[in-house]
C-alpha positions as CSV (number, residue, x, y, z in Angstrom):
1,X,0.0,0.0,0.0
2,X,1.7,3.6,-0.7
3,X,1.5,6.5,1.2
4,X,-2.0,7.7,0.4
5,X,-3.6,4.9,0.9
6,X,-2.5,5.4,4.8
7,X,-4.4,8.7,4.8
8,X,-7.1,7.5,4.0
9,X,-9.8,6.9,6.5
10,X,-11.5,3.3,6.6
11,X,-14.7,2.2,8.2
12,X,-12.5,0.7,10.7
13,X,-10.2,3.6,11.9
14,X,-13.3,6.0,11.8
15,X,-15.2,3.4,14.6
16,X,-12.3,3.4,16.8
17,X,-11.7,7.4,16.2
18,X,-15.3,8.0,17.6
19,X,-14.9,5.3,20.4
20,X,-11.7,7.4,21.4
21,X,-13.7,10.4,21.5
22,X,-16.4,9.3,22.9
23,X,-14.7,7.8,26.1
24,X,-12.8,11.0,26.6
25,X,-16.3,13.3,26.8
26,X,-17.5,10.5,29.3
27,X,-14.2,11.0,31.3
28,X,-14.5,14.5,31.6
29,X,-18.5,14.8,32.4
30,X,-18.5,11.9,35.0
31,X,-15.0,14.3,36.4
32,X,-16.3,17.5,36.7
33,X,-18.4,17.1,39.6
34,X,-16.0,15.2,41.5
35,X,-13.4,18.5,40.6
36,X,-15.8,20.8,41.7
37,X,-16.5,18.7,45.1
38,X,-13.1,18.7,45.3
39,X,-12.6,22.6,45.1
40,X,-15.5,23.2,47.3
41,X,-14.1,21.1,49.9
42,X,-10.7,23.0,49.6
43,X,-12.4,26.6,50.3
44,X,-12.2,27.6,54.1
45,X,-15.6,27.5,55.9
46,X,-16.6,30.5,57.2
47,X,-16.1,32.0,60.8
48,X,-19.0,32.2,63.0
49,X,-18.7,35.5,65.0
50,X,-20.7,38.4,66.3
51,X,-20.6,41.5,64.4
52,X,-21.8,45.0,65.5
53,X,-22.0,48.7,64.1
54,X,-19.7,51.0,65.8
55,X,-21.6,53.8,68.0
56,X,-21.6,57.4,67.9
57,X,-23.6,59.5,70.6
58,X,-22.3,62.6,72.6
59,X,-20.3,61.9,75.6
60,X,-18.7,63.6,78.7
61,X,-15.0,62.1,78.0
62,X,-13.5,61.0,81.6
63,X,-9.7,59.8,82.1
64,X,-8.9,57.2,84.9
65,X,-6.2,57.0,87.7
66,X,-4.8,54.9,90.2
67,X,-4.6,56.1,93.6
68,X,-4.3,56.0,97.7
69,X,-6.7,57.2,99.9
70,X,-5.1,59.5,103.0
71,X,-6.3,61.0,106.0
72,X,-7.1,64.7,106.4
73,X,-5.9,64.7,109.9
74,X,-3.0,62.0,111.6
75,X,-1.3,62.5,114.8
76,X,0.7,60.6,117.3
77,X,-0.3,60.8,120.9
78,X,2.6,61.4,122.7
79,X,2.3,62.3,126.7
80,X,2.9,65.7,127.6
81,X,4.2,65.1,131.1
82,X,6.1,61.9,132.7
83,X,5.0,59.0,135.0
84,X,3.3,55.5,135.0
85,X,0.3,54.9,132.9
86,X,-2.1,54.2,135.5
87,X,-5.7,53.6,132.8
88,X,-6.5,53.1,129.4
89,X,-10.2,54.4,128.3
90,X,-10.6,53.7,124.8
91,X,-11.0,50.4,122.6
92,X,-8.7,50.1,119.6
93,X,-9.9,51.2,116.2
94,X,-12.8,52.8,117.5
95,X,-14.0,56.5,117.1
96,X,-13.7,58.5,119.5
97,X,-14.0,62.0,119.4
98,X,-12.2,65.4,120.5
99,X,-11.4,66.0,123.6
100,X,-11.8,62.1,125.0
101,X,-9.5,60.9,127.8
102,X,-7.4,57.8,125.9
103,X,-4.9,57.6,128.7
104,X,-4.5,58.8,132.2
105,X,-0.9,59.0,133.9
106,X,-0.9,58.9,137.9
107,X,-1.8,62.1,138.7
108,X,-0.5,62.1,142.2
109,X,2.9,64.0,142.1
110,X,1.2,66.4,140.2
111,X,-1.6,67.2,142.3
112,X,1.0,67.6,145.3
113,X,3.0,69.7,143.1
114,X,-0.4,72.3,142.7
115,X,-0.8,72.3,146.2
116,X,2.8,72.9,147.1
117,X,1.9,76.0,144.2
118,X,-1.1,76.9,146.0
119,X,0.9,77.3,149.7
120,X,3.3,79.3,147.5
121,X,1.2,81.7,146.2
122,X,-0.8,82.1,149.5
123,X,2.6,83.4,151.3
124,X,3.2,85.4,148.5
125,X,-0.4,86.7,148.9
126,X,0.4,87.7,152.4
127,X,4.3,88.9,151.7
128,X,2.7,91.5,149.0
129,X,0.1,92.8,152.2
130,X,2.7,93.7,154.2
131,X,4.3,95.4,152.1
132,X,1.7,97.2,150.7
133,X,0.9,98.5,154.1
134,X,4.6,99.2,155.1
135,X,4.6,101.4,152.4
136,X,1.8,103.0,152.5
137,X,3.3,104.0,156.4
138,X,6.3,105.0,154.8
139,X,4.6,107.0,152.2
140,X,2.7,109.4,155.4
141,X,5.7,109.4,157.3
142,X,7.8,110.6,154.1
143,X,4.9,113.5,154.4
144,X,5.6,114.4,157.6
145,X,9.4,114.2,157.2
146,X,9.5,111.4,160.3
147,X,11.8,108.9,157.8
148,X,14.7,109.3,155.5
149,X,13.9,109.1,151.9
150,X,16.4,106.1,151.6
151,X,14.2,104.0,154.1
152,X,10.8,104.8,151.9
153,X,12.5,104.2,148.9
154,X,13.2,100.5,150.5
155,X,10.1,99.8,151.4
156,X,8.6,100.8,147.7
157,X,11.3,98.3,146.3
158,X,10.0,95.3,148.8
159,X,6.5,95.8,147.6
160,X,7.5,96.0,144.3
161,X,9.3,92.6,145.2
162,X,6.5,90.9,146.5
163,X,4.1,91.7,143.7
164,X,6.9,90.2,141.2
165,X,7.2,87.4,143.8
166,X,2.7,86.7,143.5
167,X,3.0,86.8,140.1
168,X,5.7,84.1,139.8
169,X,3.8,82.0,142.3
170,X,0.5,82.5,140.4
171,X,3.2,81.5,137.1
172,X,4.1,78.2,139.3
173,X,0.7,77.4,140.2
174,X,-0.9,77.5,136.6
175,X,2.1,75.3,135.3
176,X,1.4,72.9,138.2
177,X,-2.5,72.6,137.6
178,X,-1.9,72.4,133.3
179,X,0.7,69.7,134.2
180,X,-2.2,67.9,136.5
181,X,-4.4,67.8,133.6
182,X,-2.0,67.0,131.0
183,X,-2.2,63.7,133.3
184,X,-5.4,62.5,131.5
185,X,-3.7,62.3,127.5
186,X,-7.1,63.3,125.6
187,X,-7.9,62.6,121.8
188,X,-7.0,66.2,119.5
189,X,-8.9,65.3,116.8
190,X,-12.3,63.3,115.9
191,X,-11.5,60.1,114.2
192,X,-10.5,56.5,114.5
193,X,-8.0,55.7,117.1
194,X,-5.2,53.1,116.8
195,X,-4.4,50.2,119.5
196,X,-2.4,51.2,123.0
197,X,1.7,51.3,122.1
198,X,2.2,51.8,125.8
199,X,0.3,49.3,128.3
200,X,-0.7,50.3,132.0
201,X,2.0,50.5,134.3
202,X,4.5,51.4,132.1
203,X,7.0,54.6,132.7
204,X,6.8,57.3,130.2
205,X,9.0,60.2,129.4
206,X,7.3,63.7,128.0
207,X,7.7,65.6,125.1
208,X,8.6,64.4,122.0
209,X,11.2,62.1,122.9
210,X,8.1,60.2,124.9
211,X,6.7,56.9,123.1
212,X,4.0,57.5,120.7
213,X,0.7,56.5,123.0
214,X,-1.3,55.5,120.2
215,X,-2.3,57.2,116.8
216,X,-5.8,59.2,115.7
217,X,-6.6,59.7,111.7
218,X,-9.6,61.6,110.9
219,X,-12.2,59.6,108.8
220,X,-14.8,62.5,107.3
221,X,-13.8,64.0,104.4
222,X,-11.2,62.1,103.4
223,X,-8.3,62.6,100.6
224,X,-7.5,61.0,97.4
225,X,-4.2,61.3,95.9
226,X,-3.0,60.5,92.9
227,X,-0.3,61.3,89.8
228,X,-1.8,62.8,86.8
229,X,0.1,63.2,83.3
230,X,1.0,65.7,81.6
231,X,-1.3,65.6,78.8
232,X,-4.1,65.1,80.8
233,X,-3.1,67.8,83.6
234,X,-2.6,70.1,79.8
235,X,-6.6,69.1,78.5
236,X,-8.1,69.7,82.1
237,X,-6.3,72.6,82.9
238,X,-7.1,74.5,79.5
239,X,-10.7,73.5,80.1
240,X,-11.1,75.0,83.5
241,X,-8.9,77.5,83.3
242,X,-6.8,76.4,86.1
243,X,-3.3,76.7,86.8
244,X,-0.9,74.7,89.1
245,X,-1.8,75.1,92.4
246,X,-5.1,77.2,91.5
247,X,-8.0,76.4,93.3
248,X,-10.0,77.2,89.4
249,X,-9.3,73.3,89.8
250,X,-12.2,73.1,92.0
251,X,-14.9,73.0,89.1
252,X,-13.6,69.5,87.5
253,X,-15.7,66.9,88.6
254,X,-14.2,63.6,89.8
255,X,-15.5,60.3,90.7
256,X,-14.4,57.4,93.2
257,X,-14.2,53.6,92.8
258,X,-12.9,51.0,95.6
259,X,-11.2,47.9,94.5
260,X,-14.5,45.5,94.8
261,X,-16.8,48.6,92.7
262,X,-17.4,48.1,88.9
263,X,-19.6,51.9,88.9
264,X,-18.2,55.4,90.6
265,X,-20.8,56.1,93.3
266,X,-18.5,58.6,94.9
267,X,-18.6,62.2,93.9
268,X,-15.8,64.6,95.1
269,X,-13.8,67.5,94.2
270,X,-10.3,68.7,93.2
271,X,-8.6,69.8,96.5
272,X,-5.3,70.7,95.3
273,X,-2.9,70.5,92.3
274,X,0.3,70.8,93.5
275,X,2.6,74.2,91.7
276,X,5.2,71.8,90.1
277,X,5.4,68.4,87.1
278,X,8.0,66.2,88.5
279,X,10.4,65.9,85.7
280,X,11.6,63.0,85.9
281,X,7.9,61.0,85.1
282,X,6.3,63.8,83.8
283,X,3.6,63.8,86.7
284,X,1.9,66.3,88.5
285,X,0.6,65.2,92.2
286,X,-3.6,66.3,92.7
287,X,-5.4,65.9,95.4
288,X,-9.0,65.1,95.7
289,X,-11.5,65.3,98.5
290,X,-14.6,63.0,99.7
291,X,-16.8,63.0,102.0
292,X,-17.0,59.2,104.1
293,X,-20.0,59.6,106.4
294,X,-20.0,56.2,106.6
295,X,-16.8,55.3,107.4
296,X,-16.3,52.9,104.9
297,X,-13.2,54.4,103.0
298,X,-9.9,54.1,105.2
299,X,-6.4,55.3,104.7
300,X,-4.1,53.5,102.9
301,X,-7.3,52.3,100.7
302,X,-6.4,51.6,96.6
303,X,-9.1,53.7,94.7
304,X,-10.0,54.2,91.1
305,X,-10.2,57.6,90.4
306,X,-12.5,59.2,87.2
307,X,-11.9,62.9,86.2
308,X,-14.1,64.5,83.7
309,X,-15.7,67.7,82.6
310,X,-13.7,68.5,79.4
311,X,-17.3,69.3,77.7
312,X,-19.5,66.8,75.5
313,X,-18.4,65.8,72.1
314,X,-19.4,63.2,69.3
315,X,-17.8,60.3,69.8
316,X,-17.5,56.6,68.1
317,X,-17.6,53.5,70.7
318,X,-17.1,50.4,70.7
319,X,-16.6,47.1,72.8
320,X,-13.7,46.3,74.7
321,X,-14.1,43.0,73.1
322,X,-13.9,43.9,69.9
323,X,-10.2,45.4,70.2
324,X,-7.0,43.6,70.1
325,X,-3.6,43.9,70.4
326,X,-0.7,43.5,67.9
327,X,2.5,44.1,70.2
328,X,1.9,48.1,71.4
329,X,-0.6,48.2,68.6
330,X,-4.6,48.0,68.9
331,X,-6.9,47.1,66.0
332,X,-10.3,45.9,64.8
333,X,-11.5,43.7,62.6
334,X,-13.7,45.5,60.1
335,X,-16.4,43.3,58.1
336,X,-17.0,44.5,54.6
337,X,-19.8,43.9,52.1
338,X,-18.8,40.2,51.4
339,X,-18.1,39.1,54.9
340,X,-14.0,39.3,54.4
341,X,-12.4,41.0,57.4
342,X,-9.8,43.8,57.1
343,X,-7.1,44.5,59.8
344,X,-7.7,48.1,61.2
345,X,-5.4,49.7,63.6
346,X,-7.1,52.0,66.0
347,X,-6.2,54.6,68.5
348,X,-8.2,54.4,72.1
349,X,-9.3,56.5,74.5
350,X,-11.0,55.9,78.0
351,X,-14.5,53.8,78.7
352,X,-17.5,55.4,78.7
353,X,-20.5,54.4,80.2
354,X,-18.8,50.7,79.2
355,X,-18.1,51.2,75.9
356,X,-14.3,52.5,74.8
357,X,-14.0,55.5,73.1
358,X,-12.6,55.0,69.6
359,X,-10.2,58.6,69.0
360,X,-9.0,57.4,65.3
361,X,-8.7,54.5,62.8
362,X,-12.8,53.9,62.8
363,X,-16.1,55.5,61.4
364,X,-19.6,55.0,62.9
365,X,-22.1,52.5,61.7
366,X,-18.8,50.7,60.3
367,X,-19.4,47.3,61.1
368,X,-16.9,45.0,63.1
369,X,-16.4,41.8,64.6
370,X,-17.2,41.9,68.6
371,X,-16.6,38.3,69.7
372,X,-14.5,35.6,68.4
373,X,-11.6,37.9,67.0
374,X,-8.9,35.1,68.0
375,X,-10.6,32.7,65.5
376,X,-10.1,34.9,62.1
377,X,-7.3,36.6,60.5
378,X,-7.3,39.1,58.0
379,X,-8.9,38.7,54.5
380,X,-10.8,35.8,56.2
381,X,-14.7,34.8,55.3
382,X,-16.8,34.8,58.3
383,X,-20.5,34.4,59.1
384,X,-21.7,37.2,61.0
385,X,-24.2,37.2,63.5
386,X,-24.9,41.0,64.5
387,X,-26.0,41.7,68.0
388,X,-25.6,44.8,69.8
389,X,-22.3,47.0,70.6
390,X,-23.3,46.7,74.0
391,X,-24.5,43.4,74.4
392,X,-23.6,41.4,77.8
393,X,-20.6,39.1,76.9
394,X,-22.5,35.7,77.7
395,X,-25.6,36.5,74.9
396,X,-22.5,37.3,72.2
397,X,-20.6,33.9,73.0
398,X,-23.8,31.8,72.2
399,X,-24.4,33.2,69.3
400,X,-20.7,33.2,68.2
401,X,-20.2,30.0,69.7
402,X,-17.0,31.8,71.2
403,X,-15.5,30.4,73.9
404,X,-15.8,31.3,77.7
405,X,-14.8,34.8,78.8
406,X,-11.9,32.9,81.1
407,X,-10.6,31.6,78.0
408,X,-7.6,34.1,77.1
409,X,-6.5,34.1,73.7
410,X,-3.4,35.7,72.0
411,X,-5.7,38.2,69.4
412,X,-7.9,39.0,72.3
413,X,-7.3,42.8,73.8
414,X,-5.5,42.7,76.7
């Protein structure tokens, strides 16, 4: 056979040609499903989380501090004369008020010493009489030229003696009675007194050398100190026109929280800025002061400290759950259009009404993901689930199907 009788097609080759193609077509319709399975399966289910708008309302912007609570009034009862502590009259860590006897030292020397006083003074009573009269007789004979002005002259300078010699007796004998008193040790200020340093019995010297007795520290009002930044003492100052040290400072409201208080029942005032920023943290010390009828707040106490009253202002807030943090960095994950997440880094400012104020990095009504940020990363599909911004924690997790609160994650803000 020559060459163009092998191009030729024959019955034969043209049945096997169309088997050929018929069993590839069959291949590739029975395969595509199976590809497309295939793909599907490869494609990342979406995330379940709960989504919410970010808020905008109009808000009094408030900064927080950490800080101690101290005493208006603190002193140390010291004894203001010698002896042996003979009682004790007061419980320890009671109130007592001004004026109370707390201890009393044996009053006995002291009592002999006013009446040794009083004898002391009553000859110097009678020493000034007698001279009075003696020269008053000196005086009339002087008249009547029956003494020598040398003698009447000595008998003006002995009564002029003993009324300098009264005087120091009465001297003596108030010394002797103030130290008879100063044998019951009384409270000088209102307030809760400490336990006895000194038991009954014991010797104790006067003055301030003397043993401290026991301690008083006032209770109602009370202070609250703490260390306010620059930038903060800068916005507050400009908005009450205040100064270091000004009392203008007065007119910035501020709120007080104890360590077991979510809320800030406790309103007070600004007290006292002090005239100088420490330069080497960049502080300035303020003082604030409450009132603590019932007795509750005690020196020494930690306190949470809110200062507001820069003026309202629009503001965009969001939940502290929706925020986390990339090394010093926070950010949000913002849910666009076809449920893909973009990273967003934010800038923060305080809570508010217990929401956190959003200062840059996010519009309101933009929506974002509020609970289960640790289980998506950016450019990932989720399925959102919106709820409210300020929806309690517990609601968001069962519709997220989150885990627990007490489950820390590394996305999750800190």
């Amino acid at each position: 056979m020559d060459s163009n009788d092998k191009r030729k097609f024959t019955p034969a080759r043209l049945a096997i040609a169309v088997a050929v193609v018929g069993a590839i077509g069959a291949y590739a319709y029975f395969d595509a499903p199976v590809k497309a399975a295939a793909q599907a399966s490869a494609l990342p289910a979406a995330v379940p989380v709960s989504v919410a708008a970010a808020l905008e309302k109009r808000i009094t912007e408030f900064d927080e501090f950490s800080g101690r609570l101290e005493a208006i009034d603190k002193v140390e009862v010291r004894p203001r004369v010698a002896g042996y502590i003979e009682s004790i009259h007061f419980t320890p860590g009671a109130l007592v008020n001004k004026g109370d006897t707390l201890f009393v030292i044996d009053p006995k020397p002291y009592a002999a010493e006013v009446a040794r006083a009083e004898a002391a003074l009553a000859g110097a009573q009678a020493r000034l009489a007698l001279t009075n009269s003696e020269a008053e007789r000196a005086k009339r004979l002087l008249e009547d030229r029956a003494i020598a002005q040398r003698e009447f002259e000595e008998r003006a300078n002995a009564q002029r003696e003993a009324q300098a010699a009264l005087q120091s007796a009465q001297a003596a004998l108030e010394l002797a009675r103030l130290n008879l008193g100063y044998t019951r040790v009384t409270a000088p200020i209102s307030g809760r007194v400490s336990r006895a340093e000194v038991t009954v019995g014991n010797l104790v010297a006067a003055g301030a050398s003397g043993p401290a007795l026991t301690s008083i520290v006032s209770t109602s009002p009370i202070y609250a100190t703490f260390e306010a930044d620059e930038q903060t003492f800068l916005k507050y100052a400009a908005a009450a026109g205040a100064r270091p040290g000004d009392r203008n400072a007065r007119r910035i409201p501020i709120r007080m929280a104890l360590a077991n208080e979510d809320a800030f029942p406790r309103q007070g005032s600004i007290e006292f800025v002090d005239n100088r920023i420490d330069p080497q943290s960049g502080t300035i010390r303020v003082r604030a002061v409450f009132d603590n009828k019932d007795g509750l707040l005690t020196p020494g106490m930690f306190a949470r400290l809110k200062v507001g009253g820069a003026g309202e202002k629009n503001a965009v807030l969001i939940n502290d759950r929706a925020v986390g943090t990339d090394q010093n960095r926070k950010f949000v994950f913002v849910v666009g259009a076809d449920n893909k997440v973009a990273y967003r880094e934010v800038k923060l400012g305080p809570v508010v009404d217990g929401l956190r104020v959003v200062r840059e990095g996010l519009a309101a009504g933009e929506t974002i993901v509020v609970n289960g940020i640790q289980r998506v990363r950016p450019g990932a599909v989720v399925a959102p689930n919106p709820v409210r911004m300020d929806e309690k924690p517990e609601l968001a997790q069962r519709r997220s199907g989150a885990p627990s609160a007490g489950a820390k994650t590394d996305g999750q803000a800190s």
